[in-house]
C-alpha positions in Angstrom: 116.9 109.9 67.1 119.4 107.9 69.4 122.4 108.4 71.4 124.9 105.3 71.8 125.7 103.3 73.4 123.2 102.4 75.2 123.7 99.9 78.3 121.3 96.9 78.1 120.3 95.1 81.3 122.7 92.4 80.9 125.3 95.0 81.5 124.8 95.1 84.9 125.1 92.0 87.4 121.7 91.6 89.2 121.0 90.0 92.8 117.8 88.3 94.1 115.2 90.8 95.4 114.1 90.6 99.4 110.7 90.4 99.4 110.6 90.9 103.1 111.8 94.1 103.2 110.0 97.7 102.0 113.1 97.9 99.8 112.6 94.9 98.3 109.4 95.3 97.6 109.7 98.6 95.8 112.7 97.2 93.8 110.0 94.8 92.7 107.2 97.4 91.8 110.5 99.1 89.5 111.2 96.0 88.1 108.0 94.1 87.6 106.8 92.8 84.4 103.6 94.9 84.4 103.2 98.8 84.6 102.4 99.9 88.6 101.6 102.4 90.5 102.0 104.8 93.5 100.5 107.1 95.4 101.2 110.3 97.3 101.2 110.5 100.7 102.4 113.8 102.8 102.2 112.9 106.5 101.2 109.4 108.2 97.6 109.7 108.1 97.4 109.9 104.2 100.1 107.1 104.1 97.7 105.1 106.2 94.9 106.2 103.9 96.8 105.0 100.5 98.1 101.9 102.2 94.2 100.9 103.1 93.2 102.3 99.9 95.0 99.1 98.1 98.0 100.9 96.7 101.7 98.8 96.9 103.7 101.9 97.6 104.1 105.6 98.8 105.4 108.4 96.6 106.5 110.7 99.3 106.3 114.1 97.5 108.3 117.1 98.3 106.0 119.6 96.9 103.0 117.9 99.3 105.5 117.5 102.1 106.4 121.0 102.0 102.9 122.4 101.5 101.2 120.4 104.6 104.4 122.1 106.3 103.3 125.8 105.0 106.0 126.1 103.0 107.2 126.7 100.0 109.2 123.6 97.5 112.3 125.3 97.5 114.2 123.1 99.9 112.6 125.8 102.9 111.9 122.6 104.5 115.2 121.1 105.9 116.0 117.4 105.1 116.0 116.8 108.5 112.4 118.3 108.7 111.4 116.3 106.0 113.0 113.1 107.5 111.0 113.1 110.6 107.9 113.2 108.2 109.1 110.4 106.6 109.6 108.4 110.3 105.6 109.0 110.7 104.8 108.1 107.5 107.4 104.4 107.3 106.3 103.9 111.0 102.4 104.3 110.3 102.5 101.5 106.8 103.8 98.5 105.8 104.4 99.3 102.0 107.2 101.4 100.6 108.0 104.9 100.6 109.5 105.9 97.6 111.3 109.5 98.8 111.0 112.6 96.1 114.5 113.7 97.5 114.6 117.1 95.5 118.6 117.1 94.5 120.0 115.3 96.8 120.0 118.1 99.8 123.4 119.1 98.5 126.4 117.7 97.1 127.3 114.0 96.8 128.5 114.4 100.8 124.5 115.3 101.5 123.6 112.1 99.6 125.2 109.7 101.3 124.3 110.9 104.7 120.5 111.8 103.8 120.6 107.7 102.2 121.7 106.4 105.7 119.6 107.8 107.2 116.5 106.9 105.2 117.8 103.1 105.2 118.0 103.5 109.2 114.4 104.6 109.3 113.0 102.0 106.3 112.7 104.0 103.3 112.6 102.2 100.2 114.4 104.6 97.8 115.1 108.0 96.9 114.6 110.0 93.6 117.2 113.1 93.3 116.8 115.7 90.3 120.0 116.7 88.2 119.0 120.5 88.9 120.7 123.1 91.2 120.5 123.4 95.2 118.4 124.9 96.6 115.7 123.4 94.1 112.5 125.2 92.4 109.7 123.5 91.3 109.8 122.2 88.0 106.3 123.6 87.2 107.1 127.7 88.0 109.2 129.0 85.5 111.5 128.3 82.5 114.9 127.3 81.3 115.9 126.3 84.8 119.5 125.4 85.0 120.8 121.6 85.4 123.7 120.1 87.5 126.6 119.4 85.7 125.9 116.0 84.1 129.7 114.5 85.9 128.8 115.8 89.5 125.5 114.6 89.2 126.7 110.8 88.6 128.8 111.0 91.8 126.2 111.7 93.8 124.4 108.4 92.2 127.4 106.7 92.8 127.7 108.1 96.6 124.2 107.4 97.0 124.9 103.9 96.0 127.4 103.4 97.8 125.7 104.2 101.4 122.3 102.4 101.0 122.3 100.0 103.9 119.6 97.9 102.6 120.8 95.9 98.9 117.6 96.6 97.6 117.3 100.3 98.4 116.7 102.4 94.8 118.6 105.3 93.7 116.0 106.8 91.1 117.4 109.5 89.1 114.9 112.4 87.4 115.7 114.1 84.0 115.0 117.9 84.1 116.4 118.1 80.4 113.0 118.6 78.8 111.4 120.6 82.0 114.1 122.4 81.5 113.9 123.0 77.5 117.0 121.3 76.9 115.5 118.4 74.7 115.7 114.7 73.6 119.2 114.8 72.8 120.4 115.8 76.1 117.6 113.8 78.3 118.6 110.7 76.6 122.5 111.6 77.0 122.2 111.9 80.5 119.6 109.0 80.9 122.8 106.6 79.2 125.3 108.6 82.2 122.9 108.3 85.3 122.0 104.5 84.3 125.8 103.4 83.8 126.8 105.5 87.3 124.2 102.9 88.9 120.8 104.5 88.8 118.2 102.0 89.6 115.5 103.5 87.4 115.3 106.8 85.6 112.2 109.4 86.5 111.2 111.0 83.2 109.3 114.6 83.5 107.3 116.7 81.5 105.2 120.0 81.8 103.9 119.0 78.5 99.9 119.1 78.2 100.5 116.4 75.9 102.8 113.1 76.7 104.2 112.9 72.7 108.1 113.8 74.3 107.2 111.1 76.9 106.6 108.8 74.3 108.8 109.5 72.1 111.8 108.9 75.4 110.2 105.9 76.2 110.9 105.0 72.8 114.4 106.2 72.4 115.6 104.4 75.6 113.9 101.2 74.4 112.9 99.6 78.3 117.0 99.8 78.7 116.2 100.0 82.7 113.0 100.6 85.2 111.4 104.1 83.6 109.3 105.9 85.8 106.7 108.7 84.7 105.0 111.7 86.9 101.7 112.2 84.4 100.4 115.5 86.8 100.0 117.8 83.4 99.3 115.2 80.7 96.2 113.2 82.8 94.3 112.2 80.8 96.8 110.0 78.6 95.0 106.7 78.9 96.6 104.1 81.3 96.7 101.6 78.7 99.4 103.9 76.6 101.5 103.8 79.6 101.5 99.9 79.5 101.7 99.8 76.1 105.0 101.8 75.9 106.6 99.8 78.9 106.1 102.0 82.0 107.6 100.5 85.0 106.5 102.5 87.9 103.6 105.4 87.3 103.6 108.0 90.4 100.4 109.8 91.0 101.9 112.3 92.3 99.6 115.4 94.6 96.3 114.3 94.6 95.9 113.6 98.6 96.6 116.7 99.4 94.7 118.6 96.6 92.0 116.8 97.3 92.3 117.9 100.9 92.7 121.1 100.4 89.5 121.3 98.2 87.9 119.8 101.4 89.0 121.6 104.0 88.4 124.8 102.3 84.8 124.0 101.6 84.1 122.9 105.2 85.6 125.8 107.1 83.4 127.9 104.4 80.6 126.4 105.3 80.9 126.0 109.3 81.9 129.6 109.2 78.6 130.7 107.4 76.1 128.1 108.7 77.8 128.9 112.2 77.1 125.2 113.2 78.7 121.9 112.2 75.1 120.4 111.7 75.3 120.8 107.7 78.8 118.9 107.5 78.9 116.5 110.5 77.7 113.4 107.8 79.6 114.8 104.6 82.5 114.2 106.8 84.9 111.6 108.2 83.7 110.2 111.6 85.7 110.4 114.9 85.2 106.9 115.1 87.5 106.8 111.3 90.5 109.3 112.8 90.9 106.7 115.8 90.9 103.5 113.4 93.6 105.1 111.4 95.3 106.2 114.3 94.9 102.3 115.6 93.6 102.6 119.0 92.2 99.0 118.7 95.7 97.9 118.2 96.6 100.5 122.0 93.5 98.8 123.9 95.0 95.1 122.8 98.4 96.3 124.3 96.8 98.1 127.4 94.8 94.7 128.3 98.9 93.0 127.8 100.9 95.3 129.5 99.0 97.0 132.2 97.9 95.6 135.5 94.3 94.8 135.8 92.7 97.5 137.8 90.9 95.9 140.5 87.0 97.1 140.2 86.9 98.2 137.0 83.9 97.8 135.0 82.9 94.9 132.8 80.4 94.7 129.9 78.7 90.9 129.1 77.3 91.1 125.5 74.2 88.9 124.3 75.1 87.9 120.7 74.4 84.2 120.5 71.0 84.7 118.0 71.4 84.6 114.1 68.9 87.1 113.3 66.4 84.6 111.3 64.7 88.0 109.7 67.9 88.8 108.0 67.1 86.1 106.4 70.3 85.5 103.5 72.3 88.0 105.5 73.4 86.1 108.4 73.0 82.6 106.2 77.2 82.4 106.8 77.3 84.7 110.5 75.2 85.3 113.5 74.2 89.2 112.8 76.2 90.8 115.3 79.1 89.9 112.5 77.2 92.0 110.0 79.0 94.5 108.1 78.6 98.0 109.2 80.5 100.2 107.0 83.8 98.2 107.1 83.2 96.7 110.2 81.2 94.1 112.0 78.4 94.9 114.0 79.7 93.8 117.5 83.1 95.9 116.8 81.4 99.1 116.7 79.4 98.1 120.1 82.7 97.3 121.4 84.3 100.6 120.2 81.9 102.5 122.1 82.5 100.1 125.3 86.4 101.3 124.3 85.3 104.7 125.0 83.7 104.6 128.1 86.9 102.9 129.4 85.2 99.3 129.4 87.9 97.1 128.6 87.2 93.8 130.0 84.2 92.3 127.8 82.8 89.3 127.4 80.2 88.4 124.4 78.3 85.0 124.8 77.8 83.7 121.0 76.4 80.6 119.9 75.0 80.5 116.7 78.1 80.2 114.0 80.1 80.7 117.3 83.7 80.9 115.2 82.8 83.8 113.4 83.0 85.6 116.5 86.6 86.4 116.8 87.1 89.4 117.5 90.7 89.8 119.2 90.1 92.4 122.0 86.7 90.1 123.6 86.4 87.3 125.6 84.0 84.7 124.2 81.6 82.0 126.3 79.5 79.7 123.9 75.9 78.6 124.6 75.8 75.5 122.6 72.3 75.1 123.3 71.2 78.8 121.8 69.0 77.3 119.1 67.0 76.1 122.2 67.1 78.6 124.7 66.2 81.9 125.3 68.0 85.3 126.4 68.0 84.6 129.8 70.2 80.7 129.0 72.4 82.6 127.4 73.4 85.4 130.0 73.4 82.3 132.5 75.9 81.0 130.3 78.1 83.9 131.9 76.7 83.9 135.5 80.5 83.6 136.9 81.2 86.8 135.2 78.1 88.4 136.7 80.6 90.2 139.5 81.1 93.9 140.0 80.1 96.8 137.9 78.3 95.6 134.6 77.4 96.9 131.2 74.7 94.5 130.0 74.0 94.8 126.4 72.4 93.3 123.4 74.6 92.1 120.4 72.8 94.2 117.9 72.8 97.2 118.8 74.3 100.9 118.6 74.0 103.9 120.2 75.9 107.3 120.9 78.9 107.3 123.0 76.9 109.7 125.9 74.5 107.2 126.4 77.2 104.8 127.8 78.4 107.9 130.2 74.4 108.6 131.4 73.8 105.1 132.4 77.6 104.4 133.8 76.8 107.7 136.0 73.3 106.9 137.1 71.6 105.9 140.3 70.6 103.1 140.7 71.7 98.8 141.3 70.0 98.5 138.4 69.3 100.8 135.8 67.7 100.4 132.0 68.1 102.9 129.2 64.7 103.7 128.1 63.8 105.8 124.3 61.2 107.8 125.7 61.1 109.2 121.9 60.3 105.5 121.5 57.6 106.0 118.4 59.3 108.3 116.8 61.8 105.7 115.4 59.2 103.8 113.3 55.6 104.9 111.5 54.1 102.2 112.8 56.2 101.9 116.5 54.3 98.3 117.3 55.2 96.4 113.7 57.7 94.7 116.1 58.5 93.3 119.4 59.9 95.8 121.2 60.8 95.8 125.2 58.1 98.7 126.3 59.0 100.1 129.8 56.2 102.2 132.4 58.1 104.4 134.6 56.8 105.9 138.0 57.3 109.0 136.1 57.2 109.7 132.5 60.0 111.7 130.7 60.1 116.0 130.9 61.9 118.0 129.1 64.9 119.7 131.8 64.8 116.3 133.2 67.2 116.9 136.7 69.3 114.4 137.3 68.4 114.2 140.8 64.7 113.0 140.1 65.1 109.3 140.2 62.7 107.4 137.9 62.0 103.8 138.7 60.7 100.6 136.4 57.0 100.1 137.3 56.3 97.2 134.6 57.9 95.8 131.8 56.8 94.0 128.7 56.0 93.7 125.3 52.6 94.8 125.4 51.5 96.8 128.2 48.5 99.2 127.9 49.3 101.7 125.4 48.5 104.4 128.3 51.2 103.2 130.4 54.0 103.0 127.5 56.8 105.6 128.7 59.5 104.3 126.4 61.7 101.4 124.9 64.5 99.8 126.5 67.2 100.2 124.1 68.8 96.5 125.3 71.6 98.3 127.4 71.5 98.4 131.2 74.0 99.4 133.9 74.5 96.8 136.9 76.1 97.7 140.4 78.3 95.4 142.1 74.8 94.7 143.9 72.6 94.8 141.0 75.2 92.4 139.3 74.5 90.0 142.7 70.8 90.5 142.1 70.8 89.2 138.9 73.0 86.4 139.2 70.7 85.3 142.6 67.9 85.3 139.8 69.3 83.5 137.1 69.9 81.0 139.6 66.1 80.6 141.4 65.2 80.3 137.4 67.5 77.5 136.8 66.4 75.7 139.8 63.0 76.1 139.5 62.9 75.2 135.5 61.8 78.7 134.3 65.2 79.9 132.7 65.3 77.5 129.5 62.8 79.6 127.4 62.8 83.1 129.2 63.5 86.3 128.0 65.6 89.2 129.6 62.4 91.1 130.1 61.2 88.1 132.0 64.3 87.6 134.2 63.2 91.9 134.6 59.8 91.0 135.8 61.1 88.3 138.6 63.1 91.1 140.0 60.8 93.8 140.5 58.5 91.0 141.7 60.9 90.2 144.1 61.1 94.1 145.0 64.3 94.2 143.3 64.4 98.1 142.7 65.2 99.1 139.0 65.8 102.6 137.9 65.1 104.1 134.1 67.3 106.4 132.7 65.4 108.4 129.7 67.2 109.1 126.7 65.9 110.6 123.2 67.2 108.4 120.4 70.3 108.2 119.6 70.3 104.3 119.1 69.6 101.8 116.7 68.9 97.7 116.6 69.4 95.8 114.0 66.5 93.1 113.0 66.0 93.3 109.6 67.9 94.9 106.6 66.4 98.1 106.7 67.8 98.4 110.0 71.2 97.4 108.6 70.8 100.2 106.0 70.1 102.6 108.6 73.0 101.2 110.8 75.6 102.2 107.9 74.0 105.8 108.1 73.7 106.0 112.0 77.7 106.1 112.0 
């Protein structure tokens, strides 16, 4: 079967593409040598989830749109509703948004002003569906009626005719075989659409089977950009579709399918088990919403554009070691640039800094010092970390040592309240201590850990107002004395900052800094009668010096 004639695609005068602009870069997905693809996305979150998935563009789909609205896909959603979706979902990506635009919205008069409007907000394109307004689904029901074949080239035309960006793609969608029309008129009105300007032609079937795909795909002979929508025939292998010349394949509901299979199954569950305990790790962290929602990219702009609030806390991090028992791990990067589920090590420390409103911190690094970049930190380099201890390397930062302090190691992790606790507690100086210390390992003294003895030991309804001080310190104290580990996070006053910088200083002069430890710089002080307070916690943090604890890292979050 054919109808003629057909255009061919020297018919039509072509320009060079943009490839700086979303338009441009669909236009070049439509017209690309190889078959590609596109995914749907409903609101801005799922955009941001298909852009980081690695897809080059965003089917915006009317039936999803309309769904995460609660409503039905027959146009019950204004265009204007629908357009404010869009503004989310353009503003929130960087790749183009290819707009299911149902038939236009109305006549050609609709077109032309929905079209402007998408250009003004950085849509890519539009696909419009030669059926009747208001629109029904093409998969409930039969024999639906089509626009008349004329009308529906002038609103092509008047689509055309009103894009604001060159590149911006009118895609029109054949209902003829939805509708039970057949080849003959699909390919009739594939030759009109195409020849009143269409950039590409949308091809649908309800077919279980993609034989009348095929067989259009053949008929039309790659005339112009042929775009395909394989929801009922699925599982056609891919290859067919490059095979026959496919330009752009649309996987078109799957986000929010696959969220509503999720959703439902969680509330089930939290409504039977009455707690969130069984679903807390089968589901997304908090930690995940606010990457997608890019606070990172608010806390960069907060330390640009707001004044520096004078007394606010600090944190200094310690993150100049490799990690030698990594061993191949950290061969390239210090371990506090370890991936942990997608990120590095220090950035999750620094996240939860974020959250307890610590803005301002500093990270000493030495060992492979330039893969510590992180944009939101400031860095000071102790050159000399290969010879040094703990204790050189905080000196390295002794200038910063001024006003409230978070000190922490590089390598470690720990829940959110912990930060709150210690921020809250009494105290110049106060440690966090794991009083659930040996419950963390089978054997709690395979490694060198920082073991704390308290004037008092931990009690279950510990009152906040019963202040427990550091009586020794060390790594191996009698085992009778052991009331927990410090976790390598302490709190410094303004006062307790001075204490310690006073410190680092009588070690430097005296000669006893090059080699010593934290714990050691600990010892001095209380010898000194430098008061330091404990605040008990149970677990709830992690460190990370071998690659089981990296393993267990990726499952702490």
């Amino acid at each position: 079967m054919s109808v003629t004639p057909f255009p061919t695609p020297s018919d039509k005068p072509t320009k060079p593409i943009n490839p700086n602009s979303k338009a441009g870069r669909l236009r070049s997905l439509l017209t690309s040598s190889e078959t590609e693809f596109i995914m749907e996305a409903h609101d801005g979150l799922s955009a941001k989830i298909v852009e980081e998935a690695g897809f080059d563009g965003i089917w915006a789909s009317g039936l999803t749109i309309s769904a995460a609205l609660g409503v039905r896909d027959s146009n019950e959603a204004s265009w204007t509703q629908v357009l404010e979706v869009l503004e989310f979902m353009s503003d929130a990506t960087s790749i183009p948004i290819l707009v299911d635009g149902d038939t236009g919205y109305g006549n050609f008069n609709n077109v032309r002003r929905v079209v402007r409007k998408l250009g003004q907000r950085g849509i890519a394109g539009i696909c419009i569906e030669d059926k009747l307004f208001p629109k029904t689904n093409s998969f409930i029901g039969e024999g639906q009626p089509l626009a008349d074949m004329d009308e529906f080239c002038g609103k092509i035309k008047a689509g055309k005719d009103s894009q604001l960006n060159d590149d911006f793609s009118v895609v029109a969608r054949l209902e003829a075989l939805i509708s039970g029309q057949g080849m003959a008129e699909a390919l009739k009105r594939a030759n009109a659409y195409y020849n009143a300007g269409a950039d590409g032609l949308l091809i649908h079937s309800k077919m279980r089977e993609p034989d009348e795909i095929l067989e259009f795909l053949s008929e039309w002979d790659d005339r112009c950009p042929v775009v395909i929508v394989p929801t009922t025939y699925y599982d056609t292998p891919t290859e067919k579709w490059r095979d026959a010349r496919v330009s752009l394949v649309i996987w078109a509901n799957h986000n929010l399918r696959a969220s509503i299979s999720a959703m439902r199954e969680v509330s089930a569950r939290i409504l039977r088990d009455q707690t969130i305990a069984t679903v807390e790790n089968e589901v997304a962290t908090v930690s995940d919403v606010f990457d997608l929602a890019g606070n990172a990219e608010l806390s960069n702009a907060e330390k640009i554009y707001l004044p520096t609030t004078s007394g606010a806390p600090k944190a200094i991090v310690l993150a100049a070691s490799r990690g030698e028992a990594l061993g191949e791990l950290t061969a390239d990067r210090p371990k506090c640039m370890l991936d942990v589920r997608g990120k590095p090590l220090l950035s999750r420390l620094v996240e939860t800094l974020n959250g307890g409103g610590i803005r301002d911190v500093t990270v000493i690094r030495g060992y492979r010092k330039k893969m510590v970049n992180l944009p939101s930190v400031k860095t000071i380099d102790n050159d000399q970390y290969d010879k040094t201890g703990e204790a050189s390397t905080l000196a390295c930062a002794a200038d910063a040592l001024q006003g409230e302090t978070i000190l922490a190691y590089g390598d470690v992790l720990f829940r959110q309240h912990i930060l709150d606790q210690i921020s809250k507690a009494e105290g110049d100086i106060v440690l966090a201590v794991d009083a659930l210390w040996q419950e963390r390992d089978p054997d709690p003294l395979s490694r060198t850990r920082d073991l704390v003895s308290g004037s008092a030991p931990f009690k279950t309804g510990y009152l906040e107002d019963d202040t427990v001080s550091v009586k020794k310190i060390g790594h191996e104290p009698n085992a009778d004395e052991i009331d927990g580990e410090w976790i390598g996070v302490a709190h410094l006053s303004a006062e307790g900052a001075l204490a310690v910088q006073e410190e680092i200083g009588n070690m430097s002069a005296d000669g006893s800094i090059e080699q010593a430890s934290l714990i050691e710089l600990f010892q001095r002080l209380l010898a000194r009668g430098v008061v330091i307070n404990v605040l008990y916690v149970a677990g709830q943090w992690l460190d990370v010096d071998n690659p089981a604890d990296l393993k267990d890292a990726g499952s702490f979050l």
